[in-house]
N, C-alpha and C positions, 0 to 999 in steps of 0.2 A: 538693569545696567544703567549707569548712569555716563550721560552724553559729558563728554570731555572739556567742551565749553565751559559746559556750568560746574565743571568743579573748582577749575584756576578762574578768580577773579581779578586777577592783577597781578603787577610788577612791585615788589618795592624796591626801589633805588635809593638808598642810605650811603653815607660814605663806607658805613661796617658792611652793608649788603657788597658793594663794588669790591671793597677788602676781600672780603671772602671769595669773590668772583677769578678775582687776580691770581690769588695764590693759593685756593683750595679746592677750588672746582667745583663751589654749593652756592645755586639760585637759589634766591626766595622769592617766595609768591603769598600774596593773598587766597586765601580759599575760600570756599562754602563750610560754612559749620556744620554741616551734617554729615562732611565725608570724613575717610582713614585714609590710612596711609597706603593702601591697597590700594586703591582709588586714584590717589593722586599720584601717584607710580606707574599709573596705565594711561592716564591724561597727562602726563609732561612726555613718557612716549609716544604716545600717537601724536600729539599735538606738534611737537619739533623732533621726532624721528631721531632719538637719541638714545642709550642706556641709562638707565639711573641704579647707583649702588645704593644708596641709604635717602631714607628719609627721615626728618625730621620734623613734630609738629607742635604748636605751641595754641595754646589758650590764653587770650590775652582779654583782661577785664575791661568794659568800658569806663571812663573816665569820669566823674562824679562835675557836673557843671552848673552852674547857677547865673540866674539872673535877675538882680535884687533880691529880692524876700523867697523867689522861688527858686525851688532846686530840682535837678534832674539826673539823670546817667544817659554816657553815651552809648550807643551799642556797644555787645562786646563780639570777636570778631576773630578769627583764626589765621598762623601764619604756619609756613612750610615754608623748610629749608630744604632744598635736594640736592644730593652730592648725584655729578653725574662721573661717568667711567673716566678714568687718564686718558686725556689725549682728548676729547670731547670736549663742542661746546653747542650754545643754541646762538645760531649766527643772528636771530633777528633781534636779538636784546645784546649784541658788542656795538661799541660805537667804536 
């Protein structure tokens, strides 16, 4: 079993993430690349004591970077969207 912590690694706050927050009821998070949606379903529960209906996950590539002559890639790095139940929210991410 993997500890709740380390699966959510963060908030993103975008103006599309706040949109969606508003009017749809789906957080997004940062995650670890090695979990599922199982996973992050049982860690956004326990963590803020909420339901979650769906999730959603995304693989996103890192970013190809250069400096001068050399070139590099960013990490690449995992996002989650959770839609949580109607009427539901996680009080410590509203402002």
């Amino acid at each position: 079993m993997v500890e709740p912590g380390s699966v959510i690694l963060g908030v993103i706050v975008t103006e599309k993430s706040e949109r969606l927050k508003a009017k749809e009821n789906k957080y997004t998070f940062r995650v670890a690349s090695g979990v599922n949606k199982i996973q992050i379903r049982h860690a956004v529960e326990s963590l803020f004591k909420v339901h979650v209906t769906d999730v959603r996950v995304m693989n996103l590539i890192g970013k190809m970077r250069r400096m001068g002559m050399f070139s590099g890639r960013r990490p690449g790095w995992k996002k989650a969207m959770v839609t949580l139940k109607r009427g539901e929210a996680i009080e410590a991410l509203e402002r």
